[in-house]
SEKOL-180042 format. One line per field, with one value per residue: residue number from 1; x, z, y of N, C-alpha, C in turn. Coordinates in pm, 1 decimal. Example, Ala and Ser with C-alpha at 12.3 -4.5 7.8 and 13.67 -1.06 7.14 Angstrom:
REM SEKOL-180042
i <- (1,2)
n_u <- (1319.0,1285.0)
n_w <- (780.0,708.0)
n_v <- (-569.0,-225.0)
ca_u <- (1230.0,1367.0)
ca_w <- (780.0,714.0)
ca_v <- (-450.0,-106.0)
c_u <- (1320.0,1290.0)
c_w <- (780.0,787.0)
c_v <- (-330.0,3.0)
END
This chain:
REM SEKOL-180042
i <- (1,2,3,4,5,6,7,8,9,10,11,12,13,14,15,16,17,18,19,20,21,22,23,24,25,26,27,28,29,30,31,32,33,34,35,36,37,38,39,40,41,42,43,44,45,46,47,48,49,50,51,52,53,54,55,56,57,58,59,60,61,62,63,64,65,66,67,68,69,70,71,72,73,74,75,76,77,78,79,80,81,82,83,84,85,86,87,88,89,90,91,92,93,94,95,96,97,98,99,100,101,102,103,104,105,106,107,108,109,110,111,112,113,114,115,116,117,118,119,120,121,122,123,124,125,126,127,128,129,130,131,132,133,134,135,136,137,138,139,140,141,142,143,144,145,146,147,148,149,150,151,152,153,154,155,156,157,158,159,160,161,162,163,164,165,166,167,168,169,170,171,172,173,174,175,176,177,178,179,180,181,182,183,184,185,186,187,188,189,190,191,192,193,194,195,196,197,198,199,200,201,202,203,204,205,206,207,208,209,210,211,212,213,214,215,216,217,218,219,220,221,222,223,224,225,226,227,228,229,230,231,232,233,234,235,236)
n_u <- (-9744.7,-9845.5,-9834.6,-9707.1,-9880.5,-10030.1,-10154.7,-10372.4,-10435.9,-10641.1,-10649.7,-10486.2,-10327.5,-10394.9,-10664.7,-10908.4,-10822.8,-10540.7,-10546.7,-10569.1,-10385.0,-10200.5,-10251.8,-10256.8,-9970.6,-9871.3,-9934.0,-9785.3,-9840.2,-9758.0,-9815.8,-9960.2,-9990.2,-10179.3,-10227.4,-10335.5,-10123.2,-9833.1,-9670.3,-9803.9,-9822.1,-9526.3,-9448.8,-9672.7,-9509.9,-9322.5,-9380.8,-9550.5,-9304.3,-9076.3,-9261.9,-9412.7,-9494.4,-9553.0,-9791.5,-9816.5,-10134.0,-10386.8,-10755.1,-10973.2,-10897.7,-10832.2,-10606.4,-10421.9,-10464.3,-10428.8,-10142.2,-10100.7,-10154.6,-9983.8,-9754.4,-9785.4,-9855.2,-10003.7,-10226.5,-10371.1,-10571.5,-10766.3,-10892.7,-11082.3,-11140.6,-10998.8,-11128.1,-11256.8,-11486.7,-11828.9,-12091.4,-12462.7,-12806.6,-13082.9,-13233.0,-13030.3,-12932.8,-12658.7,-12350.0,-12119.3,-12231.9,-12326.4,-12281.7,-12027.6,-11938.2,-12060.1,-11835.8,-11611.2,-11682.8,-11824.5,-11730.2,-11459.1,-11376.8,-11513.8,-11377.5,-11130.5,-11092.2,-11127.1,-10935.1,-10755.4,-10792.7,-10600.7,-10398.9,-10497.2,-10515.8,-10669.1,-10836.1,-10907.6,-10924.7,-11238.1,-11263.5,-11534.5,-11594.3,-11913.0,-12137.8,-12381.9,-12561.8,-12696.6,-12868.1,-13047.1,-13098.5,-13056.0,-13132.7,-12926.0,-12950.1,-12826.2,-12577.4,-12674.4,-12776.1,-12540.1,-12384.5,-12558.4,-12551.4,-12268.2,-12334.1,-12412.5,-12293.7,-12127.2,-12249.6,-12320.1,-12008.5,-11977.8,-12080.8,-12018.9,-11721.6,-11668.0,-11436.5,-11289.5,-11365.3,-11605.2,-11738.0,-11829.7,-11833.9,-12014.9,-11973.5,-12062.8,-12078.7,-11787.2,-11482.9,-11229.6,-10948.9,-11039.6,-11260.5,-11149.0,-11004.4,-11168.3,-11402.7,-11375.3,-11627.6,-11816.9,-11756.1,-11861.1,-12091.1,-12212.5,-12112.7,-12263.1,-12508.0,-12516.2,-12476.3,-12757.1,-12913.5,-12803.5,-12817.8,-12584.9,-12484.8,-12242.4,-12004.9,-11805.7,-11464.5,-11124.8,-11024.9,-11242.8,-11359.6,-11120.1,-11134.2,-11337.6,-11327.2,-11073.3,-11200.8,-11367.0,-11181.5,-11057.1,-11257.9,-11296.5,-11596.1,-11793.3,-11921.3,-12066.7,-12193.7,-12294.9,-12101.3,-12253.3,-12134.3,-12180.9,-12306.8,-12551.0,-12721.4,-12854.0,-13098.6,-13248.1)
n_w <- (-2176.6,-1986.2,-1612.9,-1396.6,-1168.4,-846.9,-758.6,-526.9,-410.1,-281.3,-265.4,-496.2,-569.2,-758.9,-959.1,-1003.2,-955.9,-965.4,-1237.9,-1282.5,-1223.2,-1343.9,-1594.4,-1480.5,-1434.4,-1710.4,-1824.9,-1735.9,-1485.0,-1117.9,-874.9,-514.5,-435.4,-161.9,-0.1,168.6,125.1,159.9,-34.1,-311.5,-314.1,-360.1,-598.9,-771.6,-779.3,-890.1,-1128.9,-1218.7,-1234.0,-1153.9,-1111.7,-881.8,-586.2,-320.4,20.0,301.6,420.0,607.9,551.5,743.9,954.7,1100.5,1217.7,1082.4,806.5,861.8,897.5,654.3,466.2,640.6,475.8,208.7,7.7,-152.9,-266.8,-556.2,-671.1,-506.3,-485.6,-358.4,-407.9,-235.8,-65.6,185.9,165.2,303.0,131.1,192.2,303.2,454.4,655.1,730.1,941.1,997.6,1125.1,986.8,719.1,749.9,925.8,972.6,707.6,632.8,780.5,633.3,385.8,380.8,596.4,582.5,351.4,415.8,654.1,481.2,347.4,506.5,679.6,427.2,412.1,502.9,285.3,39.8,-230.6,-227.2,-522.8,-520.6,-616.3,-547.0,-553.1,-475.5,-462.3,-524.3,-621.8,-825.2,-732.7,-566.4,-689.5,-772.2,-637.2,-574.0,-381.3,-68.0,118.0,259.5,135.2,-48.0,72.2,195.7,-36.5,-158.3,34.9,15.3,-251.5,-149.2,72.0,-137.1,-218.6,-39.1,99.7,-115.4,-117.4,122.0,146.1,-101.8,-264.3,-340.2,-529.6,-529.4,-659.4,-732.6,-836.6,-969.4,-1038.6,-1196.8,-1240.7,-1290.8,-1476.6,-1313.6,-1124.4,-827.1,-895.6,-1123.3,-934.4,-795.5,-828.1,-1147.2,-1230.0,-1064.6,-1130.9,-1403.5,-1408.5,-1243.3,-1443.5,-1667.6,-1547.9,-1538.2,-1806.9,-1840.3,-1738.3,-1814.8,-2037.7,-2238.6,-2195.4,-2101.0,-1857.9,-1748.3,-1762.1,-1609.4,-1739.6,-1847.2,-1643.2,-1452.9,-1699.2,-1646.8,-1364.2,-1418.1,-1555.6,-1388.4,-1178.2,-1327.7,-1492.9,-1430.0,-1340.3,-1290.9,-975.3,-719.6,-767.4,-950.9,-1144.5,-1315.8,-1422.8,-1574.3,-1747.0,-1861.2,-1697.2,-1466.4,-1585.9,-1683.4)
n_v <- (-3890.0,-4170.7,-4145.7,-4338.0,-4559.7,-4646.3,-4972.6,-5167.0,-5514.9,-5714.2,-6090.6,-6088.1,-6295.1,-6515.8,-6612.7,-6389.8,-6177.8,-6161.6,-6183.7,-5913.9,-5793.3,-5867.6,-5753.6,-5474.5,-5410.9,-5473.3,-5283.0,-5107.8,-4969.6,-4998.7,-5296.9,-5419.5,-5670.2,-5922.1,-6188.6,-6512.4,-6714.5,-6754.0,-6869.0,-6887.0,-6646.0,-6569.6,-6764.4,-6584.1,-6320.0,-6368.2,-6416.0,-6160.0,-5959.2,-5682.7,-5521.1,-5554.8,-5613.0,-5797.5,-5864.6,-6116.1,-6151.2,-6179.4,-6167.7,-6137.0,-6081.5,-5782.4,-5670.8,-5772.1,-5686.6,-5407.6,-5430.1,-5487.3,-5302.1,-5061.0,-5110.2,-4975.6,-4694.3,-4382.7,-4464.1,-4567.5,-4709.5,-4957.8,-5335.6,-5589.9,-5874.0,-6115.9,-6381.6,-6650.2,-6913.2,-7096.4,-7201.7,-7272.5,-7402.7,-7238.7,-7397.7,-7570.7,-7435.1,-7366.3,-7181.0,-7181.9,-7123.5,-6857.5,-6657.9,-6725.9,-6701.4,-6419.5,-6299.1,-6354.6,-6259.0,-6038.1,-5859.0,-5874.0,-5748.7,-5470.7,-5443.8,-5435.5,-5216.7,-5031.3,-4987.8,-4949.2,-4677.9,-4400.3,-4483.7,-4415.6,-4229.9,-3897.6,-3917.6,-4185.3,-4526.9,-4751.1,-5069.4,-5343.7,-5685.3,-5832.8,-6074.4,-6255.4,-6366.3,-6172.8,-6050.0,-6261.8,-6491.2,-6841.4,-7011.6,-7077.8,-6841.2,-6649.2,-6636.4,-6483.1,-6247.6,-6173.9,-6109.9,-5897.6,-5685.1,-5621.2,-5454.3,-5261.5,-5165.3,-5052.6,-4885.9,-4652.1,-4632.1,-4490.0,-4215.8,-4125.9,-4098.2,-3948.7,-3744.3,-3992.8,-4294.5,-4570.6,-4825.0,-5210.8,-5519.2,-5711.8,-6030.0,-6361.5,-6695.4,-6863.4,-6958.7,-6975.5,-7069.9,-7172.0,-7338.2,-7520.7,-7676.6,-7790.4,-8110.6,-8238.7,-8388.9,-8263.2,-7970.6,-8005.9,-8037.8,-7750.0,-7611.8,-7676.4,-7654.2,-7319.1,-7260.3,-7273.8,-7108.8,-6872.0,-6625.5,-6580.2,-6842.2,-6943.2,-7012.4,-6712.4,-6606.9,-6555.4,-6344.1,-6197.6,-6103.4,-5956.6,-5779.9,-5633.9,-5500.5,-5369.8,-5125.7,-5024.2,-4949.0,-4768.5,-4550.2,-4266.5,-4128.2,-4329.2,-4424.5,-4572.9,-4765.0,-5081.4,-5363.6,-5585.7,-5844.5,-6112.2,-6286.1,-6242.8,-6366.6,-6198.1,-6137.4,-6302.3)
ca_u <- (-9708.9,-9918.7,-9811.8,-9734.4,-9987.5,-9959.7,-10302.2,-10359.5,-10508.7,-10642.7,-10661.0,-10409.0,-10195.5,-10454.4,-10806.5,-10984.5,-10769.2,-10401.8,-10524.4,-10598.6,-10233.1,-10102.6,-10316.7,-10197.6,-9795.5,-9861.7,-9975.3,-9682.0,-9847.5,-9758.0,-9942.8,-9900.5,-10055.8,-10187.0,-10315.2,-10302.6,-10046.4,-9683.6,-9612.2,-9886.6,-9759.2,-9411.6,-9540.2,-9721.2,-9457.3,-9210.3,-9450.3,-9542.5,-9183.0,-9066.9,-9342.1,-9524.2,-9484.9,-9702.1,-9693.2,-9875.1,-10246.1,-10518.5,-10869.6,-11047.4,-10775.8,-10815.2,-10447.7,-10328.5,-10507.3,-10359.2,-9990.3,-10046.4,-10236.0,-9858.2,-9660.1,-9834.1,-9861.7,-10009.6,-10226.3,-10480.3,-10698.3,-10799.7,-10935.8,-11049.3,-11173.7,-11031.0,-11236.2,-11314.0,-11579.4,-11878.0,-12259.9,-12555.9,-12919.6,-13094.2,-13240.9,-12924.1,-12856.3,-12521.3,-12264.5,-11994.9,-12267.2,-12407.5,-12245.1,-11867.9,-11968.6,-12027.4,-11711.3,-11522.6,-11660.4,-11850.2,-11673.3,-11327.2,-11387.5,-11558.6,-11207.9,-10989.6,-11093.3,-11103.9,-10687.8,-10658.6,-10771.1,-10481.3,-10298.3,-10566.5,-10506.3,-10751.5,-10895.8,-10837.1,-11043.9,-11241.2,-11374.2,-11509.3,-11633.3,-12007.7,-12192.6,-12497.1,-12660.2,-12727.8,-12998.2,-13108.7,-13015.4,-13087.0,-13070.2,-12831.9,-12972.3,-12715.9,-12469.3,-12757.3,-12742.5,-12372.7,-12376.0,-12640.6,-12467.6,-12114.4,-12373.2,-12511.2,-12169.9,-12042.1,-12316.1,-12269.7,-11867.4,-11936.3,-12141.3,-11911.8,-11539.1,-11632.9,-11462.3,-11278.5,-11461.4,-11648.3,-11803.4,-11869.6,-11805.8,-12069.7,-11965.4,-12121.2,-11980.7,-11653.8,-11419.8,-11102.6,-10872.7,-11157.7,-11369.3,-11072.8,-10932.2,-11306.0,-11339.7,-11461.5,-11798.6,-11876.8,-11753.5,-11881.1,-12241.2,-12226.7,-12134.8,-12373.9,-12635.6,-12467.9,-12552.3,-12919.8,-12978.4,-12752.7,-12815.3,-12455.4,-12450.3,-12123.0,-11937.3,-11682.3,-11351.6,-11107.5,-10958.1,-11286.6,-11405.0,-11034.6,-11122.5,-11460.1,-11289.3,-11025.4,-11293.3,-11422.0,-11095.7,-11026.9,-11338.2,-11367.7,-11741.9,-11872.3,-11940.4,-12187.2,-12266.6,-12291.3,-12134.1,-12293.2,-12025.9,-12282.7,-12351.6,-12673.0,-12773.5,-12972.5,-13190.4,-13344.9)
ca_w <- (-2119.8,-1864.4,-1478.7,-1356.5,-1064.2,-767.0,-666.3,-397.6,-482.5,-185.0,-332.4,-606.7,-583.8,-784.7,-1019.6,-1080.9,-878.4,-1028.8,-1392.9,-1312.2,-1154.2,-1476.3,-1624.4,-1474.7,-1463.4,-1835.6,-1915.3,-1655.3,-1349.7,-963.0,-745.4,-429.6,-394.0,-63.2,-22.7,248.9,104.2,99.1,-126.4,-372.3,-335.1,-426.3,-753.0,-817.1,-784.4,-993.4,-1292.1,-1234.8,-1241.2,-1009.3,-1110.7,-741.9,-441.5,-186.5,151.3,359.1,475.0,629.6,562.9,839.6,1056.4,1093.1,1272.0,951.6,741.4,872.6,869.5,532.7,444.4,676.6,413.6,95.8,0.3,-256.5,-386.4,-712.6,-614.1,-439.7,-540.8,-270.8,-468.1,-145.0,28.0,160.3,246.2,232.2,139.4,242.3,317.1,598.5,714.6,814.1,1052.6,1067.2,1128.7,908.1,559.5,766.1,1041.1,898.7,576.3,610.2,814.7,546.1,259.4,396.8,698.9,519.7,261.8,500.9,689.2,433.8,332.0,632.4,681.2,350.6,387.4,523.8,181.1,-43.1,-304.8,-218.2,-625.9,-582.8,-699.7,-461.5,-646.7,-438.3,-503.8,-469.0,-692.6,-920.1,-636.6,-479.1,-777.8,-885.7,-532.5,-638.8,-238.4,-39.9,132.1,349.5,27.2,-193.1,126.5,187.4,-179.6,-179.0,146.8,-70.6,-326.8,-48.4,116.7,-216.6,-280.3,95.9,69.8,-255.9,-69.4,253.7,59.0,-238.4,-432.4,-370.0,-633.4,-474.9,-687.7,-700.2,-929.8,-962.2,-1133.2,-1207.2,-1206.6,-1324.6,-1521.7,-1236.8,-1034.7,-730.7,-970.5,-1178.4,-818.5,-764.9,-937.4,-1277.7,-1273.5,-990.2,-1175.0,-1528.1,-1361.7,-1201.5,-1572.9,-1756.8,-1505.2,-1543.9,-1960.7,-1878.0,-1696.8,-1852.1,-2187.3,-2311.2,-2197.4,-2071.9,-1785.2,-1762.5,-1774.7,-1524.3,-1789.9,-1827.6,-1504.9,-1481.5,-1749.0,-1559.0,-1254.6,-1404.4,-1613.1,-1264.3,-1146.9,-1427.7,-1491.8,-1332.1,-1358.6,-1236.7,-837.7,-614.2,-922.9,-912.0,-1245.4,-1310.6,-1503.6,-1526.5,-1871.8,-1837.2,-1560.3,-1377.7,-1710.1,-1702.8)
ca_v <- (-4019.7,-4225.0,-4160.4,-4462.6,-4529.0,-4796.1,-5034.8,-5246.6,-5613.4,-5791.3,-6169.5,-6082.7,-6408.4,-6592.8,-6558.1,-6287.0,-6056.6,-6201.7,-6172.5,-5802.3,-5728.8,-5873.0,-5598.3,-5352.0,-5389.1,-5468.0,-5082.0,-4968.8,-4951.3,-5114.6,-5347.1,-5440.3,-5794.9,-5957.2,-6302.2,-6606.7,-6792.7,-6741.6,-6989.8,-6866.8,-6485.3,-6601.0,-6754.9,-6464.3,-6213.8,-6441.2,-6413.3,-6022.1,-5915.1,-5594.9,-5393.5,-5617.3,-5622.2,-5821.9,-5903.1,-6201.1,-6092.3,-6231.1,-6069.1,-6164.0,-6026.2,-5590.7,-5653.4,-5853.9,-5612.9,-5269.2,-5396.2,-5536.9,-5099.8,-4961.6,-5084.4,-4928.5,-4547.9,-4332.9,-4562.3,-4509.7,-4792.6,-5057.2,-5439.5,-5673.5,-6011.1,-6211.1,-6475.3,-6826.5,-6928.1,-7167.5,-7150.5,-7358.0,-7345.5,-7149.2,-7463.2,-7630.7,-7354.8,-7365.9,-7078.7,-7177.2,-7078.8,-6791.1,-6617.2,-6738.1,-6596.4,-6291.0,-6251.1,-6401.7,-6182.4,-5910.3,-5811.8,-5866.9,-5638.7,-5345.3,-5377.4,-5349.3,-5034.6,-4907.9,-5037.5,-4889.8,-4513.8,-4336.0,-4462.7,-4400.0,-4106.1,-3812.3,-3950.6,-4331.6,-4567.7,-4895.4,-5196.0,-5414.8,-5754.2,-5949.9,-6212.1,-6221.6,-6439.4,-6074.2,-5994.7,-6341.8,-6598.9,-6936.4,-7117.4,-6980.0,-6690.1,-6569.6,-6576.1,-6400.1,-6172.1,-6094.3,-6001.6,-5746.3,-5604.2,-5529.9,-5377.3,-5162.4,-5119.1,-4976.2,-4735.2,-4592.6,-4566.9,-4405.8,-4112.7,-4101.5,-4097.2,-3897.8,-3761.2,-4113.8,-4373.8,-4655.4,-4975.7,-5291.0,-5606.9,-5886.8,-6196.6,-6486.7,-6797.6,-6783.6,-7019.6,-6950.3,-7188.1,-7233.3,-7401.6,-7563.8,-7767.4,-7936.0,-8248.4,-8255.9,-8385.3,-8142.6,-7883.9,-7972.2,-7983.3,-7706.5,-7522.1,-7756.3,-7597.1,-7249.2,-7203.5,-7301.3,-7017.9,-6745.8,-6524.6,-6589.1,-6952.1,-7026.7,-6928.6,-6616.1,-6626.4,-6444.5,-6247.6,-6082.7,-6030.3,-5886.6,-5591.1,-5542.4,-5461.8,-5243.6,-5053.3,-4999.2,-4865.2,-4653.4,-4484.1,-4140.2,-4043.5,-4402.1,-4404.2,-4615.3,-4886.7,-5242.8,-5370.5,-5743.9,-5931.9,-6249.6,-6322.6,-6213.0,-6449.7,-6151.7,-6082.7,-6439.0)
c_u <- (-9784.9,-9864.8,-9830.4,-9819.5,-9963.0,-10120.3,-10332.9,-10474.4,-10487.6,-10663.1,-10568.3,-10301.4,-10274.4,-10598.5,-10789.8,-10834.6,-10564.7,-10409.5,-10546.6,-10441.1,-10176.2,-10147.0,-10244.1,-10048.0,-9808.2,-9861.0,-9860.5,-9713.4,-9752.2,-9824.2,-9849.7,-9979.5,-10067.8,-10249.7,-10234.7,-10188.7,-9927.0,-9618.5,-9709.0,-9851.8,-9639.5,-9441.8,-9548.2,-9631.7,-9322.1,-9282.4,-9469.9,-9417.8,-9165.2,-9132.4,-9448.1,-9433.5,-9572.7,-9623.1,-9838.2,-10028.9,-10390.0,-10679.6,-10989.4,-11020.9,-10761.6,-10642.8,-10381.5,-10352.0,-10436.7,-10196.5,-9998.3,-10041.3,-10100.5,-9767.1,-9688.0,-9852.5,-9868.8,-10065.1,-10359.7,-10572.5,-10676.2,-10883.7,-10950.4,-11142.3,-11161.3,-11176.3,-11255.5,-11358.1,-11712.8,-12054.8,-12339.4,-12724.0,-12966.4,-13134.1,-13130.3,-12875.3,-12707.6,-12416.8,-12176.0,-12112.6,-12354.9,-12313.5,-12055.0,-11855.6,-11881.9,-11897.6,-11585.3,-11526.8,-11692.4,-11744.4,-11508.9,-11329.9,-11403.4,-11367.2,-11113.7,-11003.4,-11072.4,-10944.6,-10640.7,-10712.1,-10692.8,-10359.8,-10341.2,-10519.4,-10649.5,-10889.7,-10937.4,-10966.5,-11100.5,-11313.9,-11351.9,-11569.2,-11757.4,-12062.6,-12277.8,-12612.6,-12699.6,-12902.5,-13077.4,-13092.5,-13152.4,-13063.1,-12979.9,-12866.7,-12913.9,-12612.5,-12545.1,-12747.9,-12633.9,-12365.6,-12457.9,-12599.2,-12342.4,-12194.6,-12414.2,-12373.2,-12068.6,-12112.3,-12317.4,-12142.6,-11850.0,-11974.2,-12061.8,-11765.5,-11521.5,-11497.3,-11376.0,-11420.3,-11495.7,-11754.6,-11791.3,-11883.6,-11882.7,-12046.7,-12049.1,-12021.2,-11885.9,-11541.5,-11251.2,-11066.7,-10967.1,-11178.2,-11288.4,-11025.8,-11048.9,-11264.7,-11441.4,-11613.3,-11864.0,-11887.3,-11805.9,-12037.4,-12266.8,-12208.2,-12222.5,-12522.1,-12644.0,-12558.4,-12713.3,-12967.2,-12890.7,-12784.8,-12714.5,-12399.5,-12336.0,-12059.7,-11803.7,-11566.5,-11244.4,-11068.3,-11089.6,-11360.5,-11252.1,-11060.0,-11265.4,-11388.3,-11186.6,-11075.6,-11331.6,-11311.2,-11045.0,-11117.5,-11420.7,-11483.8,-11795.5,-11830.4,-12025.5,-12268.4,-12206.3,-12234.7,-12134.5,-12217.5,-12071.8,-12285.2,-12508.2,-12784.2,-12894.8,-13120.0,-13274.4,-13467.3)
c_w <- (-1990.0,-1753.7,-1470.4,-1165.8,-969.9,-744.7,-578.3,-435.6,-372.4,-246.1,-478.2,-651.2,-692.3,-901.0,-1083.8,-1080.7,-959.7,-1137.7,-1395.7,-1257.8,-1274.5,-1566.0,-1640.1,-1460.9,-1622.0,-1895.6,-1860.8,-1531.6,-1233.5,-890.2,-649.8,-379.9,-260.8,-128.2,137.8,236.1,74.1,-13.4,-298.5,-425.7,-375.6,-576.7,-842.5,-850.4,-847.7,-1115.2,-1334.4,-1274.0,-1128.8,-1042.2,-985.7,-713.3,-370.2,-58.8,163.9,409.4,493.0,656.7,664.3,979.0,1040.8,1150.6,1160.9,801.9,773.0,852.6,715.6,445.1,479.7,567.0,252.1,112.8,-116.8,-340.6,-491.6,-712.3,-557.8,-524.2,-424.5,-320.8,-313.2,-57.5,3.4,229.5,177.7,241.2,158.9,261.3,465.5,670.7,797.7,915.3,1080.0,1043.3,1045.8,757.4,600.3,827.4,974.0,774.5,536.5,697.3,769.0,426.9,295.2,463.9,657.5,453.1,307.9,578.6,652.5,371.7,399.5,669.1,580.9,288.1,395.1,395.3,70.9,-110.7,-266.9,-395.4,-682.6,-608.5,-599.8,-569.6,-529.9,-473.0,-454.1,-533.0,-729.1,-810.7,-550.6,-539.6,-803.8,-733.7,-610.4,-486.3,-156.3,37.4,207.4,255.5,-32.1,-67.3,171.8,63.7,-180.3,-47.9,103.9,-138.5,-242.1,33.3,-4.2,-229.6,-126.3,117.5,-54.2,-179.1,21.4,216.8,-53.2,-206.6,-466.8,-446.4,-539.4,-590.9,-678.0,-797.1,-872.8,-1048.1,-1104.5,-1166.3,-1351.2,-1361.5,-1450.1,-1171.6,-946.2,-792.3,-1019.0,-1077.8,-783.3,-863.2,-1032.4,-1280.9,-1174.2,-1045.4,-1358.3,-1479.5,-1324.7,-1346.8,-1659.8,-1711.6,-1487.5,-1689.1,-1953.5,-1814.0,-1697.9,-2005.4,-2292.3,-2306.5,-2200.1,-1956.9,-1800.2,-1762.0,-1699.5,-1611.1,-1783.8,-1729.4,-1430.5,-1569.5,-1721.1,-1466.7,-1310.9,-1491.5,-1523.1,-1226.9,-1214.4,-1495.4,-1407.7,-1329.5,-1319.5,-1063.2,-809.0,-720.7,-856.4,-1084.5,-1266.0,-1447.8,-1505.2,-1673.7,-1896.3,-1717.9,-1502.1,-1453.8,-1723.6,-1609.8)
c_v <- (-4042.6,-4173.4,-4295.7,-4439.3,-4636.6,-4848.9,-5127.4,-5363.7,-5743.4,-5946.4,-6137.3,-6168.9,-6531.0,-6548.8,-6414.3,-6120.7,-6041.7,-6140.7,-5999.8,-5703.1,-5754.2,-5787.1,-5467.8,-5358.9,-5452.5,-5335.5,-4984.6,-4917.2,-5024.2,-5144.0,-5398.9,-5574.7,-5827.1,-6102.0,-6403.4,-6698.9,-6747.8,-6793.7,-6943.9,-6713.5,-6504.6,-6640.7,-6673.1,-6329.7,-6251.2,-6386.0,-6260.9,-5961.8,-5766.7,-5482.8,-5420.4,-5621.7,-5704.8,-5877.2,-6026.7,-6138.6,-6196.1,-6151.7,-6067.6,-6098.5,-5912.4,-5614.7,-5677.1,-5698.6,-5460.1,-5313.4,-5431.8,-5333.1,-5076.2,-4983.2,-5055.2,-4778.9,-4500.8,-4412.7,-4523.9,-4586.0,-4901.9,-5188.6,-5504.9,-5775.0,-6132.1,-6236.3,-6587.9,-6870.0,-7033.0,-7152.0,-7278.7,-7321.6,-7314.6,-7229.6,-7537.5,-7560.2,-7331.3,-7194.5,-7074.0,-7091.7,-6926.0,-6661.9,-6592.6,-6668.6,-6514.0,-6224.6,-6225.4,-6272.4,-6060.4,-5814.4,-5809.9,-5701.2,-5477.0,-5321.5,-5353.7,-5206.7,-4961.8,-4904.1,-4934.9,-4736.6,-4436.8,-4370.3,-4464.4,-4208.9,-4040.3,-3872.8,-4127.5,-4402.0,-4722.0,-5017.0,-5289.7,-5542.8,-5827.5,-6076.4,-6157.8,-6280.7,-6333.6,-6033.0,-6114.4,-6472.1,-6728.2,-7043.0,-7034.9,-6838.4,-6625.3,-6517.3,-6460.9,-6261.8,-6084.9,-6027.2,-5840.4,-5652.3,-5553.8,-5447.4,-5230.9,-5087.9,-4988.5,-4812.9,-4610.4,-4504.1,-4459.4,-4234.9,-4029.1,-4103.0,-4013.8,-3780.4,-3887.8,-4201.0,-4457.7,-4772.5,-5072.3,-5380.9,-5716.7,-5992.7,-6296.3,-6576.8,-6824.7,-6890.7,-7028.9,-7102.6,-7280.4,-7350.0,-7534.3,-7696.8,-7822.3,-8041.1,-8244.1,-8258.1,-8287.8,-7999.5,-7855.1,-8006.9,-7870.4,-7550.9,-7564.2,-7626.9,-7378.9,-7198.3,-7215.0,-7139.7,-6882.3,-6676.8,-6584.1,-6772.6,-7039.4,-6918.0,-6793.9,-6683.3,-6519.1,-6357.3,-6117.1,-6042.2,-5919.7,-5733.0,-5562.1,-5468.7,-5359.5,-5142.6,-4994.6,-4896.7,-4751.0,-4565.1,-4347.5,-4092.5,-4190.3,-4415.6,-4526.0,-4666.2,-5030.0,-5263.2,-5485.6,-5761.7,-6080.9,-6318.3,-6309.8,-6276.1,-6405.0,-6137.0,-6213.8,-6482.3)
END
């Protein structure tokens, strides 16, 4: 019989990160969800049932971030999908698609790990999250840059934590809520222009960027990998 195991799922009130908590308290595990929204984490922990937990957390915030880490223990892995944030080109100069960013995604992510060592299992497992715009950037070069900085971040933590796991989940673009709350024609251009330049020719879906990520977590012999969840995107 399985051990039941506990994981920690920064952005888990929502997307990619939600459909992978319902995942795992489906097989018998526990998560411990975080996310910005109270109202969103309630929700969320109606539908999970009392195999979650989450608390309030802001990822930008190492203060928000360690009390959310004090009240977790013993955990089997980690997920940090949160972030929000916005992209632009390098000409416009501006701080919010550059500077804000990477505070948002990079610099989040780097601190919650660091919050959440002291309740990391000696074997546990990190997935953390970047984009396909790391291998393939299409505009954007601060995003196409933050990405390839999680890829680079993972293969680092993987070296410096072993025999803790360390990878790294690139998605494409991704059939989730985000996308879902634009308005239509923004968002049915933005998949129109999606199949032209993928293999598989249609965007993901969170479920399976969901069993990327816990393939990731549950795979003892993969380390300091990137695994592109794109539809082939980078191959074009």
């Amino acid at each position: 019989m399985k051990k039941t195991q506990t994981y920690a799922i920064l952005g888990g009130t929502s997307g990619i990160g939600f459909a992978l908590a319902q995942r795992l308290v489906a097989r018998g595990d526990r998560v411990v969800i975080g996310g910005r929204s109270a109202e969103k984490r309630a929700t969320a922990l109606r539908t999970l049932g009392d195999r979650a937990s989450g608390y309030v957390v802001d990822v930008t915030d190492r203060a928000s971030l360690a009390a959310f880490f004090a009240q977790t223990a013993s955990l089997a892995g980690l997920f940090t999908p949160a972030a929000s944030y916005t992209t632009g080109a390098f000409q416009e100069g501006s701080l919010e698609t550059s500077e804000a960013l990477f505070q948002a995604k990079f610099w989040g992510q780097y601190w919650a790990v660091y919050a959440a060592l002291p309740a990391l299992l000696p074997d546990a497992a990190v997935v953390l999250m970047s984009g396909a715009a790391s291998a393939r950037p299409l505009g954007a070069p601060a995003y196409a840059a933050c990405n390839a900085a999680l890829e680079g971040l993972a293969r680092g933590l993987a070296v410096e934590l072993a025999p803790r796991r360390v990878n790294c989940l690139s998605p494409g673009t991704t059939d989730s809520t985000l996308w879902q709350q634009r308005p239509a024609q923004v968002r049915e251009a933005a998949y129109q222009q999606w199949c032209k330049l993928t293999v598989l020719q249609r965007p993901a879906t969170v479920e399976e960027q969901a069993d990327a990520a816990l393939f990731l977590l549950d795979n003892t012999h993969m380390t300091g990998n990137t695994l592109y969840c794109d539809g082939g995107y980078t191959l074009r």
